[in-house]
Structures are given as structure tokens and as C-alpha cells.
C-alpha positions as CSV (number, residue, x, y, z in Angstrom):
1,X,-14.9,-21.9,0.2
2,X,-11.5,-20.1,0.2
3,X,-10.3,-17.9,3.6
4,X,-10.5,-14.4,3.2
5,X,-7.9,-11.9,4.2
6,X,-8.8,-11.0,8.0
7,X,-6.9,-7.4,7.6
8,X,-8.2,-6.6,3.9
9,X,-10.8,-8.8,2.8
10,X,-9.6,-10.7,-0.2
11,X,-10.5,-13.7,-1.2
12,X,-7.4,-16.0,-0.7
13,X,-6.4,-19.4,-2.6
14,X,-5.9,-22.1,0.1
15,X,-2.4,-22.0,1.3
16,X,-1.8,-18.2,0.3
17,X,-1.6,-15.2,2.5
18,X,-1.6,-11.5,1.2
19,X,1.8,-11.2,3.5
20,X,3.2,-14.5,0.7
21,X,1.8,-12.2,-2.2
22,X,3.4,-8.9,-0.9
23,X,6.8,-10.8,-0.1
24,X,6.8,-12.1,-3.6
25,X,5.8,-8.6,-5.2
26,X,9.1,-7.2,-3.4
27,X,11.1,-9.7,-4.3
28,X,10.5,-8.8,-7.8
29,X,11.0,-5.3,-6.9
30,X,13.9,-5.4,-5.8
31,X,15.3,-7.6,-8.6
32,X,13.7,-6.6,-11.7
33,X,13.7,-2.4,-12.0
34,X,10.4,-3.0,-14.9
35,X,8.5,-3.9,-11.8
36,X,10.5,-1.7,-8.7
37,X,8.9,1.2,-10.8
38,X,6.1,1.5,-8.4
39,X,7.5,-0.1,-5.4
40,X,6.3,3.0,-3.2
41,X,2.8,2.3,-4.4
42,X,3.0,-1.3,-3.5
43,X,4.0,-0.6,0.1
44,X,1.7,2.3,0.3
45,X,-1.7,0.2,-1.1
46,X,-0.1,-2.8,1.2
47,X,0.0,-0.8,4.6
48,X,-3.1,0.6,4.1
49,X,-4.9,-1.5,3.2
50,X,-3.7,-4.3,6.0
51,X,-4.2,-1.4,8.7
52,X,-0.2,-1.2,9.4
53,X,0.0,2.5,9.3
54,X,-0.2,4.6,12.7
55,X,-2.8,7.6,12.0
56,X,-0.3,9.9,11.6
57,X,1.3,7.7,8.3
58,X,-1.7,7.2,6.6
59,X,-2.6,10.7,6.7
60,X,1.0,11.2,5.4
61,X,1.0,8.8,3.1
62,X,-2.9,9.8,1.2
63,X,-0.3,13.1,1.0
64,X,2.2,11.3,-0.9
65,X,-0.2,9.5,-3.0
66,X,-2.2,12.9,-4.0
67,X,1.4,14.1,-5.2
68,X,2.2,11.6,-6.8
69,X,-1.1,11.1,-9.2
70,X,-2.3,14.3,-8.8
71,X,0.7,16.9,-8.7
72,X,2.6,14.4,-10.8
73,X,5.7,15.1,-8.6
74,X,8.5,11.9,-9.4
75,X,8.6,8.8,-7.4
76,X,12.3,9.5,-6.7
77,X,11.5,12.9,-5.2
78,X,8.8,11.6,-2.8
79,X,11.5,9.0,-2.2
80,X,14.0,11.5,-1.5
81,X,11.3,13.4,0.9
82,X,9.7,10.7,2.4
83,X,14.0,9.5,3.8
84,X,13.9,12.8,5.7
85,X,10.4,13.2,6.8
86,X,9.9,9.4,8.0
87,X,13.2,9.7,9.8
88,X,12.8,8.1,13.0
89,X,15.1,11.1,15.0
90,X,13.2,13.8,13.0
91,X,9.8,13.0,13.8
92,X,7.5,12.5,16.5
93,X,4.8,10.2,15.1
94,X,5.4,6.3,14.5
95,X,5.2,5.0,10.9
96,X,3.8,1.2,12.1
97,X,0.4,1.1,14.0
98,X,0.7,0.6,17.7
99,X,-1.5,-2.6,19.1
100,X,-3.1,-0.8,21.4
101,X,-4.0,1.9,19.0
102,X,-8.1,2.3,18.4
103,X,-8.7,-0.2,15.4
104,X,-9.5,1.3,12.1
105,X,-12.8,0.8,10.2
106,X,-13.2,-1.8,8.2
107,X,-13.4,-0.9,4.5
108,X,-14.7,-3.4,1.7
109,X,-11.6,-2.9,-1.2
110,X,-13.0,-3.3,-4.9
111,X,-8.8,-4.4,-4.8
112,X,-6.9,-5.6,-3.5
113,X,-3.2,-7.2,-3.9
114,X,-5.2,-10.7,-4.5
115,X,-6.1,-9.0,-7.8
116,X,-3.1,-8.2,-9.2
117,X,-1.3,-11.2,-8.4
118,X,-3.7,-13.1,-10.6
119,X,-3.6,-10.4,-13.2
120,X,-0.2,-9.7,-14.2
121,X,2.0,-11.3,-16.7
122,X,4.6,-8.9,-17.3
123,X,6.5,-6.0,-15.5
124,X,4.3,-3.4,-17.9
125,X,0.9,-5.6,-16.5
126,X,2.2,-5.5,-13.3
127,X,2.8,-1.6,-13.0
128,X,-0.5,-0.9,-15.0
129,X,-2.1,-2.8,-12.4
130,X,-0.4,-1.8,-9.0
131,X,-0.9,2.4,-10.5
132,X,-4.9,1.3,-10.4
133,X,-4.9,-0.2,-6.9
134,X,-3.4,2.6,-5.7
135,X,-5.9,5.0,-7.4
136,X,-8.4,2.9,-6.4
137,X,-6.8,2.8,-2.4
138,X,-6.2,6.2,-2.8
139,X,-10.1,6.8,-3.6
140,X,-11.5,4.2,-0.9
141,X,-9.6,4.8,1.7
142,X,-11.1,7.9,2.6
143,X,-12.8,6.6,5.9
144,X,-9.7,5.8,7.5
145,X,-8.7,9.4,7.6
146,X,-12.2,10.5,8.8
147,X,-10.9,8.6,12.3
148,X,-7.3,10.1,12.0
């Protein structure tokens, strides 16, 4: 029987980790623009769904999200935003979540990054896929705001 992801739930290969995947993901990223398209979406769906964002982000970020699919504002400009409103001097929340903050509930993802990693072929594949997991996170991860 394959591990599964302690923080998300996936079903992992042996000798994988969703941290390998998401390290992989940004390597292509950040060297292929056909896949750094929807960088912000793959960090966003990645924190959230591996419980790294503080209360305050996440309820920031569902923000960013709903502008992005639903006000169809640019990823550049929630880029540009996001610079001055995640600023470390300028605000007082923390982006990262705290160990000793409460733990979040535990939500059963129908995706997850597992899911496109075996999915993709091509940067086109690849963005059609990470746009749905962040719909889909988007959608699901409604409960974690309910405790923010």
C-alpha cells in the first residue's frame, strides 16, 4: 500500500513526497514561462492545502483566488498587490503558520498536487490542470476559513 500525504492526503508513489512534487513544479516554473503561467496558483493550492498558511493568509489568499477566477483581475496585478500587502514591514499578520498555532481541520481534497503530477504532459496540460486544482481548492477549502 502506498504512504499517504500526512498534511493533504494524497496517495504517494514510494519514495515521493508532495514537498519533491512541489519542488519539481517550481523548478519548471521558473524555467519554462508555458508552465510559470500559474505559478501563484501552484503556491496558493500548495500552502493550503499542506496547512502552511497562518489564518490571516489563507483568508487573504481565498481573496486572491476569488479575484483571480471570479473578478478575472491579471495574475501580474495580484502579483504586484500581493509584493505590498504580504510585506513583512507593512503588515501585522505572518504569512507561514506558527507551530503552536491551533491545527486546522482536516479536509479530504478530490486534488490534490499528486494528481497533476501524473496528469500533465505539456505546459498547456500542466496549466489546464493546476487552474482546476485551484478551482477545486478554492471550492473545498471552505472549512478552513470557518476556524479563521
Amino acid at each position: 500500500m502506498s504512504p499517504n500525504c500526512a498534511e493533504c492526503g494524497a496517495n504517494l508513489s514510494e519514495g515521493v513526497s508532495c514537498q519533491s512534487i512541489y519542488e519539481s513544479f517550481l523548478a519548471l516554473e521558473y524555467t519554462d514561462y508555458g508552465y510559470g503561467e500559474v505559478h501563484m496558483l501552484t503556491v496558493a493550492c500548495f500552502m493550503i492545502q499542506h496547512r502552511r498558511y497562518s489564518d490571516e493568509a489563507l483568508i487573504w489568499i481565498e481573496q486572491k483566488l476569488h479575484d483571480y477566477f471570479e473578478r478575472g483581475i491579471p495574475v501580474d496585478q495580484i502579483r504586484r498587490r500581493a509584493e505590498i500587502e504580504t510585506d513583512q514591514t507593512r503588515r501585522a499578520w505572518k504569512v507561514i503558520r506558527q507551530a503552536d498555532a491551533p491545527p486546522l481541520p482536516e479536509i479530504a481534497w478530490s486534488m490534490t498536487i499528486v494528481d497533476v503530477a501524473a496528469n500533465y504532459q505539456d505546459a498547456q496540460s500542466y496549466c489546464e490542470l493546476v487552474e482546476r486544482w485551484a478551482r477545486i481548492t478554492l471550492h473545498e477549502m471552505k472549512p478552513l476559513l470557518t476556524k479563521s
